[in-house]
N, C-alpha and C positions, 0 to 999 in steps of 0.2 A: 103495577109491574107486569109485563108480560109474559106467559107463561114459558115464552121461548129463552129469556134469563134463566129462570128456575131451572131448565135443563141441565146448565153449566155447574152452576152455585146454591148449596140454600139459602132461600131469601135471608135467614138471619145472620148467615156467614158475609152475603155479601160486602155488606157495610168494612168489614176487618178486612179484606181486601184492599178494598177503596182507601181505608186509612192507613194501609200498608203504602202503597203507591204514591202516595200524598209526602208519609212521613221519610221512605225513600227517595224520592222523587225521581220514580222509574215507572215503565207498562208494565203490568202483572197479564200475562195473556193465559187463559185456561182452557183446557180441553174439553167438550164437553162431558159431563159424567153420567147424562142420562135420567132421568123421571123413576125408573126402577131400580138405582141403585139409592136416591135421592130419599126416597119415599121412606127411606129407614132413620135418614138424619132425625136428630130432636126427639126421637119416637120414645118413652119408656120403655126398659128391655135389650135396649141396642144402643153400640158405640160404636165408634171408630177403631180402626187396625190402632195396635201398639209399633213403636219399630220393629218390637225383639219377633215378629213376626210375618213371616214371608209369603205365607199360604194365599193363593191365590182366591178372590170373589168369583161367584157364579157367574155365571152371563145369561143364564136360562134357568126356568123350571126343570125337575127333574121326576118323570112319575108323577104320582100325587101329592108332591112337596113345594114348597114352596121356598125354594132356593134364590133364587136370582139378587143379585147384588151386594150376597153374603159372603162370608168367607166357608166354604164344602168341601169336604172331602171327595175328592177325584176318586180314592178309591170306593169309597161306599156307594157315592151315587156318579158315575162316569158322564152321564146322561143332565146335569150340569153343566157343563163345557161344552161348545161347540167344537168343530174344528182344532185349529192349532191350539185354541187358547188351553185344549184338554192336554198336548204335551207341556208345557206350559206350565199348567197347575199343576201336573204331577210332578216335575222337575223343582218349583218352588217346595211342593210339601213335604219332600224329602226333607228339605233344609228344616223345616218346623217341625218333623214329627215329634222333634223328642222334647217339645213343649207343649204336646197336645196327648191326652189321656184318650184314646178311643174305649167308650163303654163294652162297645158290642164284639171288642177280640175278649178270644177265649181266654189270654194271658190274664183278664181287668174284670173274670165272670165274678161276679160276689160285690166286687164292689159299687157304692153310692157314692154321691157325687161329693157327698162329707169326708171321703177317703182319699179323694184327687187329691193333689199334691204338686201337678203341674201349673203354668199358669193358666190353662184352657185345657180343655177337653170336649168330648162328642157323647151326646145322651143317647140311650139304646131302645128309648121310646119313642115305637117306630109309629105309632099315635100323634106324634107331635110333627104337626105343621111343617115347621123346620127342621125336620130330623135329617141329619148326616152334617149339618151346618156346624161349624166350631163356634162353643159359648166361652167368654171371661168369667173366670172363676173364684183366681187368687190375685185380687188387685194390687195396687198402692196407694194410701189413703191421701190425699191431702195434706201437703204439709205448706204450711205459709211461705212464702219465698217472693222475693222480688224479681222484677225483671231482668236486671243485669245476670243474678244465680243462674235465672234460665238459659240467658244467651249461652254461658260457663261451661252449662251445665248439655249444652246441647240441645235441650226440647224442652225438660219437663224433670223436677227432683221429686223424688217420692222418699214415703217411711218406714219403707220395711212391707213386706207382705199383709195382706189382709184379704178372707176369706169372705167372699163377701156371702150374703143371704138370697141373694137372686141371679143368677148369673146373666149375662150380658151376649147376644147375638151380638158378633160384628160385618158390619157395615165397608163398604171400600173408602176409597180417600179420593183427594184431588190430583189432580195430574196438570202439571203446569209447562204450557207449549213454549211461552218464550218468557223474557225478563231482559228491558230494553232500560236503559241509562237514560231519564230525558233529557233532551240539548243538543242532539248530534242525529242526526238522521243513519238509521238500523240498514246498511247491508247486508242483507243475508249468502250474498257469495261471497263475503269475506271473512268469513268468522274462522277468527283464529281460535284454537288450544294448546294448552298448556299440558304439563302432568299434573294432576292434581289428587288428591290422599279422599277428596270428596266424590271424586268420577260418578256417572250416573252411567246404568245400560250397559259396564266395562268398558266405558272410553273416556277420552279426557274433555273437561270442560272448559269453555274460553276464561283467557283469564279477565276481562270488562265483571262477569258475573259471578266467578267462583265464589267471592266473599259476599257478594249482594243477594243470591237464590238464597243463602243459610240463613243470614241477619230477615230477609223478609220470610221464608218459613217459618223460624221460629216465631218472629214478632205475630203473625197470622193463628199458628198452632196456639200460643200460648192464652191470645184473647177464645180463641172458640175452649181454649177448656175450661176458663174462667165464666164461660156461659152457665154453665149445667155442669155439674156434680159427674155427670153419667160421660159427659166431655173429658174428663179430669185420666190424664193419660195419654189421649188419642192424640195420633199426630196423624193429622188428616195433608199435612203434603211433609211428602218424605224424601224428594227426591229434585234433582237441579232441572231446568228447564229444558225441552227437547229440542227447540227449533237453534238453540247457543253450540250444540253437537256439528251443526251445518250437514250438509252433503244430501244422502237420502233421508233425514231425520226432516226435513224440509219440506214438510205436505202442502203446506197452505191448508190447511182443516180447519173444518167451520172453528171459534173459540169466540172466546167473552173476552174482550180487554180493558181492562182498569186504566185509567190514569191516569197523571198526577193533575192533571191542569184541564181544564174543557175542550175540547177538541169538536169543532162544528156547535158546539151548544149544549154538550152530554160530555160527562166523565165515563160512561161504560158505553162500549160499542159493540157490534155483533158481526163479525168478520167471516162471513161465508162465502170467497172463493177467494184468487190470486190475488185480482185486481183490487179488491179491498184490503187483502195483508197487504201489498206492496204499494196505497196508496197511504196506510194507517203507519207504514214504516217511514215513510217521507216525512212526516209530521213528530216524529217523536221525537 
């Protein structure tokens, strides 16, 4: 496997992809996510975002910490965020604060991390590696369920709160560029939308994919949490495909493409510039 795959996917994820694309019988196209946000996947210590949270991941070190690819506090450490993505993260973290316990305000001085009570929080030991970074604290434990429950259920059914013994650094997710029907060759100047109650970005998504981005997230989300215990929760794609929005949402950026049938001799391809999207569009 080439290490330029791995950028996009990790390698144990990709497989659940591929059988996504297979058992829909559509492209899965991906964004790529980068080697430093990657590097956290599978790790002991560290999961994936839950939905119920919107806080933005690093995109850089911060000081002497080791942020990048996590989910930090803007205000603690600013110096995480470059550029726009720092208004960005502070406008997401608003929406999360009142699920995250920060150790180091004066309101939270006395307490231990046996005291939280939110789902996550931020530790005030400024010693630690990852300090300003938000950990999972009060999870969901497993509970047996089948596949149809999940689709029902949206992502993932849990049992009620549980505190866990180690908290959990998180990790970012995947971002998925397009989601192509196969059988009919992908115009991208014609992509129609609809309204739709699932919208991605605040806008509306076409209706070819509204129902197929959910059916293949979830079907994707729910084999990676069936991986690993520490999986169990994480919805690593939360969100409908970019390139289905049409207009300027329409980069042509490098991505990974899944699927369903061989295409030139290979099921995954590596599409980095126009001429390969709109040659890889003609084919689906």
């Amino acid at each position: 496997m080439s290490i330029s795959k791995i950028t996009y996917v990790h390698h144990t994820h990709q497989e659940f992809f591929l059988r996504a694309a297979k058992f829909y019988n559509c492209h899965i196209l991906v964004r790529e996510t980068g080697l430093r946000s990657i590097q956290w996947i599978g790790k002991p210590g560290y999961t994936g975002k839950r939905a119920d949270l919107k806080a933005k991941t690093a995109n850089q070190n911060a000081l002497k910490y080791t942020t990048v690819g996590l989910v930090c506090s803007p205000i603690l450490l600013p110096e995480a965020f470059s550029g726009n993505r720092y208004f960005s993260a502070m406008k997401e973290w608003q929406n999360s604060e009142d699920l995250i316990t920060d150790l180091n305000l004066e309101e939270n001085k006395g307490l231990s991390v046996n005291d939280v009570k939110t789902p996550y929080f931020i530790s005030n030991n400024k010693n630690q590696k990852h300090y300003g970074c938000v950990q999972l604290i009060n999870d969901y434990p497993r509970k047996p369920v089948n596949y149809e429950d999940k689709v029902s259920a949206g992502a993932y059914v849990h049992a009620g709160p549980k505190h866990l013994k180690s908290p959990l650094f998180i990790h970012g997710d995947y971002d998925l560029y397009a989601i192509i029907p196969d059988g009919k060759a992908f115009d991208v100047k014609n992509v129609e939308t609809i309204n739709d109650p699932f919208s991605v970005y605040g806008k509306n998504i076409p209706n070819t994919v509204t129902g197929l981005w959910r059916s293949v997230a979830i079907y994707i989300n729910s084999h990676i949490q069936e991986l690993s215990n520490e999986f169990y929760g994480s919805i690593m794609i939360q969100h409908g495909s970019q390139v289905n929005l049409g207009g300027k949402f329409i980069t042509n950026e490098t991505v990974l493409a899944f699927s369903p049938r061989e295409i030139d001799g290979s099921f995954i391809h590596i599409l980095d510039n126009k001429i390969l999207h709109n040659l890889y569009y003609k084919n689906t």
